[in-house]
N, C-alpha and C positions, 0 to 999 in steps of 0.2 A: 467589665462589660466587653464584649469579644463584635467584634465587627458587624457581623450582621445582627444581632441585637442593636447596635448605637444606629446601624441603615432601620430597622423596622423602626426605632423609635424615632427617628426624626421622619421617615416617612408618615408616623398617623402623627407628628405635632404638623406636617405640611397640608395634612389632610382637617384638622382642625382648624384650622388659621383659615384655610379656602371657603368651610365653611362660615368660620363667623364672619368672615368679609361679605357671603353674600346676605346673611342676614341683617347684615349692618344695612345694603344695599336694598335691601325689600324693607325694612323699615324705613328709610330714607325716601325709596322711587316707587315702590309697591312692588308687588310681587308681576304683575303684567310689563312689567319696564327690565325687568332686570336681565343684565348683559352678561354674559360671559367675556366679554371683554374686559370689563367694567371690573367684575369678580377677579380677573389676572390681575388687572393693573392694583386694584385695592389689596390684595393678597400679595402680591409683590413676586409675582411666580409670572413664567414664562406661559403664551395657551398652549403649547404643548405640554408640559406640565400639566394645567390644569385638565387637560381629556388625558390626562393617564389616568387620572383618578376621578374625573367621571364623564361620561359619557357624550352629556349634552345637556341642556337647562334642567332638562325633567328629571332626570337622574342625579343631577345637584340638588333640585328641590327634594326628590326622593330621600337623598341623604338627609337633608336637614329636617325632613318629617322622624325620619327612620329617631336622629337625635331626640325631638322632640318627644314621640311617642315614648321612646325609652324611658325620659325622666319623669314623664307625667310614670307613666303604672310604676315606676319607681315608689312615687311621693303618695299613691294611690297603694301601692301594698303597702306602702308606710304605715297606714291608717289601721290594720289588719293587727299591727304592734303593739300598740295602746289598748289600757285597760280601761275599754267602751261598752255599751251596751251595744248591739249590733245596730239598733237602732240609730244611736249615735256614730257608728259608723257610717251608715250609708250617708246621714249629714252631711258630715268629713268628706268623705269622696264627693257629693257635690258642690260643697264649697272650695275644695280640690282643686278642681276642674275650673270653676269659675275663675276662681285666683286667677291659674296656671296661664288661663286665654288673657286673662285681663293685665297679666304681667310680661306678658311673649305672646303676642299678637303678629308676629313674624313666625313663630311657632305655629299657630293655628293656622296662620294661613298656608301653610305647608300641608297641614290636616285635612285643609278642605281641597288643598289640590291632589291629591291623594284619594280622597273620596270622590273628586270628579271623573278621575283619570281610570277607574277601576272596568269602564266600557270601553279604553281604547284597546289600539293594537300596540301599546307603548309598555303593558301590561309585563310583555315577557322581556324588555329590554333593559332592566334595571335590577341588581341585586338584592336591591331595599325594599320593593316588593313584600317578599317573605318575610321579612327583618319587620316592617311597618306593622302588618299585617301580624306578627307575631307578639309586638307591644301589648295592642288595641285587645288584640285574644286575652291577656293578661290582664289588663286591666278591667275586663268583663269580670274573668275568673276571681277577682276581687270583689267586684260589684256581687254578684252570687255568695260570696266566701260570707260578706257580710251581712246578707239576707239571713243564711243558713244561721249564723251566729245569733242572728234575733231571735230566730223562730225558737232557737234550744233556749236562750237567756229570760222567752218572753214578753220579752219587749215589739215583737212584729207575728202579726196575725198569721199562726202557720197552717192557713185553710188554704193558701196561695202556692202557686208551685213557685221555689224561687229561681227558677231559671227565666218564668214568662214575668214575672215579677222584674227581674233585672231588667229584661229586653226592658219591657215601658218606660222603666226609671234609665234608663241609658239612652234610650231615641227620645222622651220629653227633655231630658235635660241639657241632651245637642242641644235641641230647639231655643232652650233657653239662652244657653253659652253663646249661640248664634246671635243674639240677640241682643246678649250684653258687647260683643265684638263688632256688630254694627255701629250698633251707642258709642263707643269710644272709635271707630276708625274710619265711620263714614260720614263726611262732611253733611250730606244732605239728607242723614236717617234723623228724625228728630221725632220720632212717634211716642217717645219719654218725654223729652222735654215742653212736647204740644200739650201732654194729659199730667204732666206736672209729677210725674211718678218717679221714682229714685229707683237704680237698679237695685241695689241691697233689700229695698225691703221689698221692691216685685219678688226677689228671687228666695228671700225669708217667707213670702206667703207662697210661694209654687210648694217650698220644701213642709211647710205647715200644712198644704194642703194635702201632701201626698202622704204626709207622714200620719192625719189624721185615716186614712183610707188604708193605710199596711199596721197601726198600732193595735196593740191587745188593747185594752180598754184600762189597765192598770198604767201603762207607758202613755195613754193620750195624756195623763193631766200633767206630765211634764213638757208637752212637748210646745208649748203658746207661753214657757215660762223661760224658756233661754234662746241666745241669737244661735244662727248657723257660724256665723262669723268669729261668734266668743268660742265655739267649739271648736273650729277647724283649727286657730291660734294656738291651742292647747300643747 
């Protein structure tokens, strides 16, 4: 390995390491607390060092969205690879999904600052931007990939366009994920546990519901006979 090669690879292992110090640190103090200070000292690197490689808070969150988004449509074209009904694909990607927030909730919350941020003027000052922004496109292109697979296999009602198709099953099931990340990270959300309801099977009857509403009629009578959860495991 010849010298600038052994320089760029210790530069992105110093770029790794920064990042998982601040996610260690938004899991710990929350994503509103967290220091670039705090980020050096835990990363073990100097603050110049750390504004070489990135900018300022938002553009370290950026990066660690940018990671995020990557392994989600990663684990999300995953699904695309297995021999599924397209039906059972689209499942898979929402229990995906669900997992992925419910596992890396430091993750998501990088997600939703990313989606907050997309009105600022902060917009053109980060190169993750695009990168983010280019995950989230993929991981649509999946959500669609797996529609079109049902409509040819039969198993999803192909009277639906499935691009508008995607869009609804991609903004309700924000809504949902949102909801399960609440539930686990906010001390005074308690709207589950007041109505006595379990996340799993709230989000086994959203996917029953929806799946009853996009199946042929040959595909409904499997669909009230297996979990989302037994599927996504597979």
């Amino acid at each position: 390995m010849g010298t600038s090669e052994r320089k760029e690879r210790e530069k992105e292992q110093k770029k790794v390491l920064i990042l998982e110090s601040a996610e260690e640190l938004i899991l710990e103090k929350g994503l509103d607390h967290l220091n670039m200070d705090e980020v050096a000292e835990r990363a073990e690197v100097s603050k110049g060092s750390l504004y070489h490689y990135f900018k300022n808070k938002s553009d370290l969150v950026l990066g660690i969205c940018n990671k995020a988004t990557n392994m989600l449509s990663k684990q999300i074209s995953d699904v695309l690879t297995r021999d599924l009904p397209g039906i059972e694909m689209v499942y898979t990607i929402g229990a995906t999904f669900l997992n992925f927030v419910r596992s890396h909730p430091e993750f998501f919350r990088s997600m939703r600052f990313f989606d907050n941020l997309k009105d600022t003027d902060q917009l053109g000052e980060s190169e993750y931007i695009e990168m983010c922004q280019s995950n989230m496109d993929t991981s649509f292109t999946s959500m669609v990939r797996a529609i079109q697979i049902g409509m040819q296999d039969g198993s999803i009602n192909d009277s639906y366009d499935a691009k508008e198709l995607a869009i609804l099953l991609w903004s309700t099931s924000h809504g949902m994920v949102n909801l399960a990340y609440l539930h686990q990270n906010t001390p005074h959300f308690h709207l589950l546990e007041k109505n006595k309801v379990e996340m799993n099977s709230l989000f086994e009857g959203y996917m029953k519901l929806i799946g009853c509403g996009i199946a042929t009629d040959e595909s409904k009578k499997d669909i009230d006979s297996k979990s989302i959860f037994e599927t996504e495991s597979k």
